[in-house]
C-alpha positions in Angstrom: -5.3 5.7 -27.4 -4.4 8.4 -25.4 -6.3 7.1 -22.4 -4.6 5.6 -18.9 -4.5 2.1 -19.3 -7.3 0.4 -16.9 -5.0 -1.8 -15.2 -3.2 2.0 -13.7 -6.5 2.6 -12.0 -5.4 -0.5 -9.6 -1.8 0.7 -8.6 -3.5 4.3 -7.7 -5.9 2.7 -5.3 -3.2 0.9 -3.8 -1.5 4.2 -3.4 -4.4 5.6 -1.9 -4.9 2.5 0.1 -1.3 2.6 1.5 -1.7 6.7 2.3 -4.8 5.9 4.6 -2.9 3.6 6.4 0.3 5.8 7.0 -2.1 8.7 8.1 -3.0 6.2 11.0 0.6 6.5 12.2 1.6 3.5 10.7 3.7 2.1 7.5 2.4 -0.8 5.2 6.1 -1.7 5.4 5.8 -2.0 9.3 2.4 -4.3 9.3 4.5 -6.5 7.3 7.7 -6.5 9.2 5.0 -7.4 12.3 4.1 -10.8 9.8 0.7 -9.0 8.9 -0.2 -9.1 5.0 -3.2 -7.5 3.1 -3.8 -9.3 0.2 -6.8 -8.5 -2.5 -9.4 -11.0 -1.7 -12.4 -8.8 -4.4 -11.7 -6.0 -6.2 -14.7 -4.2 -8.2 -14.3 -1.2 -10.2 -16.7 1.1 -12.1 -15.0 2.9 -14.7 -16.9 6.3 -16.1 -14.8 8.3 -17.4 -11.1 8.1 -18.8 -8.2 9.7 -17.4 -5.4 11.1 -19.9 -2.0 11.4 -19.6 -1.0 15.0 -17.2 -4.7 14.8 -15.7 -4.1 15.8 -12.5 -6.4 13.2 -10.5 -7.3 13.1 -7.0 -7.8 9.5 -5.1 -10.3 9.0 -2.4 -9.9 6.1 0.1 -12.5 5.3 3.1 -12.3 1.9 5.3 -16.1 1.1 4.9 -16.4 -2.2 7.3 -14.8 -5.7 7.8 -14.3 -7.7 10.2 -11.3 -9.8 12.3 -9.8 -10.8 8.8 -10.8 -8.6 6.5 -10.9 -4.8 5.6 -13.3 -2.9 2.8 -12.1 0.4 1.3 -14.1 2.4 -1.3 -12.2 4.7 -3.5 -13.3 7.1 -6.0 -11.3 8.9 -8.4 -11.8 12.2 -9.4 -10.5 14.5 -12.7 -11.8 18.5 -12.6 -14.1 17.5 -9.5 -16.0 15.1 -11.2 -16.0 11.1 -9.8 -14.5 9.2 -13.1 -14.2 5.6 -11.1 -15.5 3.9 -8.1 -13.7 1.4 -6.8 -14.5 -1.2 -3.9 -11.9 -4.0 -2.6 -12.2 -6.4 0.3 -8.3 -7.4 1.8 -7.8 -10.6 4.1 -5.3 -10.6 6.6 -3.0 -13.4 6.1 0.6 -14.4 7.3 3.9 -15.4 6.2 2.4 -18.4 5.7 -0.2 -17.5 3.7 -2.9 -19.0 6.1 -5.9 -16.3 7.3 -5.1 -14.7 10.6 -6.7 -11.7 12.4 -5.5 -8.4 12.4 -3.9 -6.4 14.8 -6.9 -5.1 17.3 -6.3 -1.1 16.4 -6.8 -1.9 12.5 -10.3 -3.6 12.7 -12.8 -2.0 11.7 -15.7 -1.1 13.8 
């Protein structure tokens, strides 16, 4: 089709996701290695527009709220300027074992 397939869009917000968290100093890698995991607990995206293959795309990521165990990003992705998909996802904290536990203090939001 000529088209990115939709289930791309999802790996580039991760991406995104994982960038906005290694601007705050820290690694995804390194909340994980401290027994923290962010799992997708609701994902909801709005696609608009297609992107091809060689569009060069630009992916915006903001923590919009959340609480003790959980974390909201929007995202929107953008070809020529113009907002082609809006994303929003809701991530739990959970640990090794799976079970809900609360963040570290500097990652929640305020």
């Amino acid at each position: 089709m000529g088209v990115a397939h939709h289930a791309s869009y999802l790996a580039w917000l991760e991406m995104a996701r994982t960038e906005l968290l290694r601007s705050s100093g820290i690694s995804y890698a390194d909340l994980e290695r401290e027994g923290y995991l962010l799992v997708i607990a609701k994902l909801d995206v709005r696609y608009r527009e297609s992107a091809a293959y060689d569009d060069e795309l630009v992916i915006r990521c903001r923590v919009v709220g959340g609480s003790r165990v959980k974390i909201d990003h929007e995202y929107e992705v953008l070809k020529q300027g113009r907002v082609i998909t809006a994303a929003r996802t809701t991530l739990a904290c959970v640990g090794r074992d799976g079970k809900v536990r609360t963040m570290p203090s500097w990652l929640i939001p305020e």
